[in-house]
N, C-alpha and C positions, 0 to 999 in steps of 0.2 A: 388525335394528331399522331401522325405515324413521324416516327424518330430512328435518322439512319443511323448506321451504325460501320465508322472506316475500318476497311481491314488495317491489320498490324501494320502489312508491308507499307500501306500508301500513309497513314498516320505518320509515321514514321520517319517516313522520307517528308511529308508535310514540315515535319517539326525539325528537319537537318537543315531543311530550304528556309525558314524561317529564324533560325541559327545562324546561320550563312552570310544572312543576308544583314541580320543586328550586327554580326561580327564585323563585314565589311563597313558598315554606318561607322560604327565606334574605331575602326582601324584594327591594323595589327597590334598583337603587345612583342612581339618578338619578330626575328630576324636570321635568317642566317647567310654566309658568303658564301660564293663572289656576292657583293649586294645586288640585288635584282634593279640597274636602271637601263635605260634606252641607250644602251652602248651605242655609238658612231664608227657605221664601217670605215677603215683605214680608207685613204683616196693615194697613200703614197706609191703605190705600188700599182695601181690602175692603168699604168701602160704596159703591164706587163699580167693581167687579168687575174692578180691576186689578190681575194675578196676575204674579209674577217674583220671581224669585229674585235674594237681594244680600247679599254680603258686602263690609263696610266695615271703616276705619279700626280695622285691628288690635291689640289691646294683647298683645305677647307676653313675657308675663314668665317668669322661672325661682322654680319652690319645691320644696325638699326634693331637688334634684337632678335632675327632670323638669321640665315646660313646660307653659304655661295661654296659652291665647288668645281672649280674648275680644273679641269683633266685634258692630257696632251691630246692634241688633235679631235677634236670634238664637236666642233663647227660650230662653238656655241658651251654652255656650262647648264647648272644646276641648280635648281633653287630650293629649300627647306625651310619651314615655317621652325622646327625645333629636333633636327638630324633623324627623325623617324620616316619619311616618304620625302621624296625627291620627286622634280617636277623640272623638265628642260626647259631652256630657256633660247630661243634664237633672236639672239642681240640685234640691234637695230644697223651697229657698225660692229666690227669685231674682225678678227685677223681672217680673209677669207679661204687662204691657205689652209687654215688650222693654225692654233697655238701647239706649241711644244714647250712640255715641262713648263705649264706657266705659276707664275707668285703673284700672290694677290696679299693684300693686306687693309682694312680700314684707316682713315686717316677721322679717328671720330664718328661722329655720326655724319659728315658732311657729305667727303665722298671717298670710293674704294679705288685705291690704285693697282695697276698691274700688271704685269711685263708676260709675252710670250710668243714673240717673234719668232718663226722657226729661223730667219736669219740673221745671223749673229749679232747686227748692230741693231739695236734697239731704241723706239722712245718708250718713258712710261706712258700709260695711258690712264684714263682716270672718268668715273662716270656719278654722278649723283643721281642715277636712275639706273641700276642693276639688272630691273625686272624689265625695261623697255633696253635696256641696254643702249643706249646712247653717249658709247665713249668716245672719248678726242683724243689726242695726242699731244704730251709738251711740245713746244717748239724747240723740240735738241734731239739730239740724236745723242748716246752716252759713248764715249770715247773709251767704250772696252770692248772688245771681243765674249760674248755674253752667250754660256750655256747654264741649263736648271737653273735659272734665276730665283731667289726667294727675297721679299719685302719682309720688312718688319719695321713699324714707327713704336718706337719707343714709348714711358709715359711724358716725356719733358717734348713730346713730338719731333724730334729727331727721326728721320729716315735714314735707314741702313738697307744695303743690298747683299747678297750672298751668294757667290755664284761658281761653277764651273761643273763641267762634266770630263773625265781626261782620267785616262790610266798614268798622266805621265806629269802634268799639273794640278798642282796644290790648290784648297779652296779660298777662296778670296771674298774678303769683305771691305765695303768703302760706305761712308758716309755720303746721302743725296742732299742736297739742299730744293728743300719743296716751292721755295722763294723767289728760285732762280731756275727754271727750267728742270729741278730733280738731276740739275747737272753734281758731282762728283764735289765731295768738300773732302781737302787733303789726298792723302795718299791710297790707291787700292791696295791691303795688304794682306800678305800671305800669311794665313788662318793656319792651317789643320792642311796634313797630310797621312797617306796609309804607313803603316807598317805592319807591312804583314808578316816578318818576322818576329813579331813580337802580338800580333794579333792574328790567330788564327782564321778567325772567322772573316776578317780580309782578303784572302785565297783566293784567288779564281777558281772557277770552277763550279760541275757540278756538285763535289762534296771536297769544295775546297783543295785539291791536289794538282791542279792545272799549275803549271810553270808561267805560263803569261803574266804579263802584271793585271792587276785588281782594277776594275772604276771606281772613281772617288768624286761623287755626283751629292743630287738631290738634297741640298741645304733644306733646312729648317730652321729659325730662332723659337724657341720657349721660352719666355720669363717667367720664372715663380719663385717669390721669398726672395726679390732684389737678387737671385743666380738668374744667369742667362746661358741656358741651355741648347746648344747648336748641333744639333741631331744630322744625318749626314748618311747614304745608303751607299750599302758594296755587298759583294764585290761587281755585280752584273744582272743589271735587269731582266735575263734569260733562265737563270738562275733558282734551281727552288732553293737555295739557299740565300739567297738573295734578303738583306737583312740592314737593319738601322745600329746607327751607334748614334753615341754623344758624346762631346766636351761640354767642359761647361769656363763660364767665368765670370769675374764682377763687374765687367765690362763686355760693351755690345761688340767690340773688336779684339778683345781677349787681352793680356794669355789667355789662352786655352788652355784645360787639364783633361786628359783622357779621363775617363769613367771606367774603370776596368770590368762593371759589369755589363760591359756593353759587349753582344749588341741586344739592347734593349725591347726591341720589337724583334722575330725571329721566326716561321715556321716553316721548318725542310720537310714534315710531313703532313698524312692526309690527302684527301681528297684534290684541295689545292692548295699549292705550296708558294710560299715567297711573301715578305712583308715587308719590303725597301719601298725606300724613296717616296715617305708619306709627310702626313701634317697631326699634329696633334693640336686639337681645342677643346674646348670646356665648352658642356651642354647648357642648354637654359636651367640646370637643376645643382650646378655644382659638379658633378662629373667631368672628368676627362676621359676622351676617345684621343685613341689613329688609329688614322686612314693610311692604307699602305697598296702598295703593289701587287698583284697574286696574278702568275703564269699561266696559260695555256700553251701557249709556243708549238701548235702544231701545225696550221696553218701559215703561218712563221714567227720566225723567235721570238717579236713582239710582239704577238697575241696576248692579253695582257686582260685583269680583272680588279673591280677596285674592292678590299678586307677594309671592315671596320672590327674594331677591337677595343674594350674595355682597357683604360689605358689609368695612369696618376700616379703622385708621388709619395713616396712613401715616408715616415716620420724623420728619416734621415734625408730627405728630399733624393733619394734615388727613382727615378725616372721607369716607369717597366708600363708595358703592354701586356696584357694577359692573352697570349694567342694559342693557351690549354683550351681542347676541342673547336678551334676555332673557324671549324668551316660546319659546326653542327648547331644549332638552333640557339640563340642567348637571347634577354631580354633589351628591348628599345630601352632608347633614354623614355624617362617618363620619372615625376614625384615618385611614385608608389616603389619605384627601383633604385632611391636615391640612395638608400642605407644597405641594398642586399651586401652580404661578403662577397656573392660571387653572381655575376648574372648569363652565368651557363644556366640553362631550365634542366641538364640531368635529362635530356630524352633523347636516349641513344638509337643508334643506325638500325633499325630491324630490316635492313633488306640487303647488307652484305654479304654477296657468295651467297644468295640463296636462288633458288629453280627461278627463271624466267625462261619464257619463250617469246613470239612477234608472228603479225602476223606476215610477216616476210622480210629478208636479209637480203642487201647488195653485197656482192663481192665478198671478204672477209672481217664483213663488220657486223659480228654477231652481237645478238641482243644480251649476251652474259657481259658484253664489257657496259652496260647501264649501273653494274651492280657491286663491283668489281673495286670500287672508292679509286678510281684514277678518270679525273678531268680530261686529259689524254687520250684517253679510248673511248669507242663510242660505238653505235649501231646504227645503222643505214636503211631504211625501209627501202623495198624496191620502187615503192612510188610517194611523192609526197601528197598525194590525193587523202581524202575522205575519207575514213575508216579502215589507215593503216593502225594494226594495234600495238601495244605492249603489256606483257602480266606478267609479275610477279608472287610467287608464293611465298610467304613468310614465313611458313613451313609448323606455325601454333598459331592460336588464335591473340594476337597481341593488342595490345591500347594506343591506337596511332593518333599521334598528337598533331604532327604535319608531316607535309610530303614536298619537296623539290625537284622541280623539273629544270632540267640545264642543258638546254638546245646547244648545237655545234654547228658550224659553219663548214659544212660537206660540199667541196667544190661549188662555193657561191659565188653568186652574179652581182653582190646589190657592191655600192662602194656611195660613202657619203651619208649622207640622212633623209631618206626618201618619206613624204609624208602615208606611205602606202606601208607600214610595217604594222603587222600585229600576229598575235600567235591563239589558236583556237581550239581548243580542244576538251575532254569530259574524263574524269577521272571515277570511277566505280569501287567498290568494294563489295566483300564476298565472304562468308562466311566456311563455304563448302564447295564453292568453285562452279557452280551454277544458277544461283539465286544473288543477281546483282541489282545493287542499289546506289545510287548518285553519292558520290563522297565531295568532289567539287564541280561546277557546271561551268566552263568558261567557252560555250558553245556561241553566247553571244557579243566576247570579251572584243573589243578594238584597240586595246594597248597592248604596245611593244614589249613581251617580256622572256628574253633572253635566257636569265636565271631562275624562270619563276620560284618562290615560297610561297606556299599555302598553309597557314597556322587554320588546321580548325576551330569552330566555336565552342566546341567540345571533345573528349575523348570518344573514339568509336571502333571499338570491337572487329578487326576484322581480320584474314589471316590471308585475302589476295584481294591485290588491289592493281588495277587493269586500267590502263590508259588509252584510250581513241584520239586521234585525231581527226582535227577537223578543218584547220585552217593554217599553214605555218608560210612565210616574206618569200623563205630559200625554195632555190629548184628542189634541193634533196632534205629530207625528213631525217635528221639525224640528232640523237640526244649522249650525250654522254654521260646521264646520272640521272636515274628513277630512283632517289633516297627518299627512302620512308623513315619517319622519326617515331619514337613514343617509346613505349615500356613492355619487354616481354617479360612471359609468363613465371619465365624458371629463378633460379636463383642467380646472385650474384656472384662473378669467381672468387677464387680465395686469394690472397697475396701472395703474388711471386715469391721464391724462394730458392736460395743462393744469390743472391744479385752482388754481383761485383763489380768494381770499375779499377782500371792499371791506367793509370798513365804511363804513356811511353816517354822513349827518352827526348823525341822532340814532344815538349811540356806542351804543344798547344792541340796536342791528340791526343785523346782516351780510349780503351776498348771497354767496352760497359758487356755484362752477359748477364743473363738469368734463367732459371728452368723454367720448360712453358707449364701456364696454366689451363686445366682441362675448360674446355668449353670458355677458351677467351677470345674474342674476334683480334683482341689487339693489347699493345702495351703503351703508358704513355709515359715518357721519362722526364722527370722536372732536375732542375739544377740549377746550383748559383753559387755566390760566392759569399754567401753569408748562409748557415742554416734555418734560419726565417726569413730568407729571402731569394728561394728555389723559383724566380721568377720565368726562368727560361725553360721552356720545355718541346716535348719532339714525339710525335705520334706515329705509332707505325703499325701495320696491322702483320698480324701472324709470326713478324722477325722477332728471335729472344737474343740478340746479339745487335749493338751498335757503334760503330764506331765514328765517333764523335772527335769532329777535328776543327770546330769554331772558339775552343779557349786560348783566353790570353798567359800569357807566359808566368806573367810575376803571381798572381793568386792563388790562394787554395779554395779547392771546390767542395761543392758537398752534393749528392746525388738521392736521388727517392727515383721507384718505378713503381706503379700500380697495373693491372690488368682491368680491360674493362671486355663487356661483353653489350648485347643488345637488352640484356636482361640489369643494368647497373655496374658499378665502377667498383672495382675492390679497394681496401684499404691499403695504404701503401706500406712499402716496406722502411726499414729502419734509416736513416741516413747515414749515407758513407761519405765518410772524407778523405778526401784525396790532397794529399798536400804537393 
């Protein structure tokens, strides 16, 4: 009997495609943001033929033991068996305008109520069938002027609403009666307002220095440990500083108390920046996540991405978001992740600022800005046909653990939710820049995937990795991030040294500095207002200076910075206190 024998290269590839393929069966165990779903092109601006895609201001609630999210203008929402894959939904009724800013909330296991009227006057609406989406309307209409609406029923089933958007009005809470039409019981009353003299990080602007007034939007209620927690987003959905705070109180209409470590959820660096106007809930496993806002705004200001974030409270029941590295690869909810400390996986950026070319450029949109860690810029093939390319050189041979493709909306055509979207293409790697081999195959893929991640099934060795396409919805072929993740070869940087931070005389600015570290892509700065409790933090790449102008007045801070590179994260520096 004669017995073949496969060459290396095809074994090889046999055994990736075979990996690939279990991987997909079993799902992903990781994730990285914006999260990769069927974003819904905006329709509001279609008479004036400006096309882009945006996902906003998440409402992510639990019914019946699964998950609904619903996002401004959408034509429709999202479904999740346990917040790891999302799957759309196009409701049977539903607002056919689009929702804006909508709140959803369970009433039990019966049925889910929810408001998102883009005009003002609203009914609730309510469905005990989520996945056919067959919702009705009270017979009322609520006798308020209603923007960012947010629901919450209590556990004594009391419904409460929360609402406004307004640089200029305060947020407002009223009890519903579910008995009677979800009409109004007692008084709407005036909750929580900005101060941004006493809170920095309420400032308008892009780094908070804008003289305008702030927005004081996107309610939220949390209850945990009998505190009722009402989270709340400023200064400006455009914004990469764009950020959550909280009060909290004993009561579902307060007083209210500021939180002085707010704001709680926070990222002005990175890749993509902004984490306002979200929802926070607990996983099937015990965990807390939010769900937050993240910017694009270049197509227009509302170009918009939805961040999920390791989120929970702390022994003191202080409220934080973990948004350290948080647009680079962390683990799903899942058992096996219920106890990690941290569910960053540690597999940093190997394809920043390194050599790429294409196999052709439009205009001024060169393929360096793929690589360049800004969502904002991007590369333009001269054609979106069939075997426009893209490579990168990693510049050593490194351990890529995944890779992120994040398509841009280059003067597009679509507007709405066409059932004709999907995106096609073959991902290669390379050891020596001539002898390539399959790394992912989505040549025969027919979903929509805007953000794509790709976690491999395993580590694989390679030091260029080359993107074809094959199929993309838009007239123009434009991406703005070929990020390769995993583990380079060299060492880790050393820890920064000199690091200092001055508060200035207005107390809600700091100037932070440090010497740069040899061979570091970036520095990431954590801070808080307890020294075990450096919740907040700010990524930036190549700057050794930052001026930080998000704290509140009355606190003393305390500061850490680390350097991180493509090759691991150094140890941090000593904490400084700043009183």
């Amino acid at each position: 009997m004669k017995i073949s024998v496969w060459p290396k290269a095809i074994l090889g590839g046999f055994i990736l495609w075979l990996l690939q393929v279990t991987a997909l069966a079993q799902g992903q165990q990781t994730y990285c943001n914006p999260i990769n779903i069927d974003y819904t092109y905006s329709v509001v601006h279609a008479s004036r033929g400006v096309s882009f895609r945006s996902g906003a201001d998440p409402a992510v609630v639990p019914f019946r033991g699964e998950y609904y999210m619903f996002v401004t203008r959408s034509q429709g929402y999202w479904h999740s068996k346990d917040l790891r894959s999302w799957q759309f939904i196009r409701p049977q009724s539903w607002y056919f305008e689009s929702s804006n800013a909508p709140g959803a909330w369970p009433m039990g296991d019966s049925v889910l109520i929810a408001l998102g009227n883009p005009a003002s006057a609203q009914s609730v609406i309510f469905t005990d069938n989520p996945k056919v989406g067959t919702w009705r309307g009270a017979p009322s209409v609520l006798p308020l002027t209603l923007h960012d609406p947010a629901l919450f029923v209590d556990d004594d089933g009391k419904v409460y609403l929360y609402h406004e958007s307004s640089n200029t009005h305060p947020l407002q809470g009223v009890e519903l009666n579910p008995k009677h039409y979800f009409l109004p019981v007692g008084e709407n009353k005036k909750l929580i307002t900005l101060h941004p003299e006493q809170h920095g990080w309420e400032r308008f602007g892009e780094t908070h220095q804008d003289s305008a007034a702030g927005f004081l939007e996107g309610a939220w209620m949390t209850k945990y440990n009998n505190k009722y927690y009402l989270q709340y987003a400023a200064p400006g959905t455009e914004w990469s500083v764009y950020g959550d705070g909280v009060y909290t109180s004993d009561s579902p209409l307060g007083p209210f108390t500021y939180q002085e470590y707010s704001p709680f959820s926070y990222k002005p660096g990175g890749f993509i920046r902004g984490a306002g106007h979200g929802s926070t809930v607990q996983d099937p496993y015990g965990n807390w996540w939010h769900y937050a806002t993240m910017v694009i705004g270049v197509s227009f200001n509302f170009e918009r991405r939805i961040g999920q974030f390791p989120a929970g409270f702390d022994r003191d029941g202080q409220l934080y978001a973990n948004t350290a590295y948080g647009d680079y690869p962390h683990y799903l909810p899942s058992p096996e992740n219920k106890n990690r400390e941290s569910l960053f996986t540690g597999w940093m950026l190997l394809s920043y600022k390194k050599p790429v070319r294409a196999s052709s450029v439009q205009e001024k949109y060169g393929p360096e800005n793929t690589v360049d860690e800004s969502i904002k810029s991007f590369w333009v093939a001269q054609t979106s046909k069939p075997g426009e390319w893209l490579e990168v050189d990693l510049e050593q041979v490194s351990e890529v653990r995944a890779v992120q493709l994040n398509y841009h909306d280059y003067k597009s055509n679509i507007f709405g939710k066409p059932d004709t979207l999907y995106h096609q293409y073959l991902l290669e790697y390379s050891l020596d820049g001539k002898n390539w081999q399959t790394l992912v195959d989505k040549r025969e893929n027919r979903q929509d995937v805007p953000n794509d991640y790709v976690e491999l099934p395993q580590p694989q060795k390679a030091r260029y990795i080359r993107f074809t396409n094959h199929h993309v919805p838009t007239p123009n072929l434009a991406i703005s991030g070929l990020r390769v993740f995993g583990k380079g070869a060299g060492k880790k940087p050393a820890t920064p040294a000199r690091f200092s931070v001055k508060r200035e005389a207005d107390r809600r600015q700091a100037k932070l500095a440090w010497q740069p570290v040899k061979g570091a892509q970036g520095y990431h700065v954590y801070y808080g207002i307890a020294p075990d409790k450096l919740y907040n933090s700010v990524l930036l790449y190549q700057d050794t200076a930052y001026d930080l102008n998000a704290l509140n007045v009355a606190p003393t801070y305390y500061f850490q910075v680390e350097a991180f590179s493509e090759n691991g994260i150094s140890k941090r520096t000593k904490i400084v206190k700043v009183e």
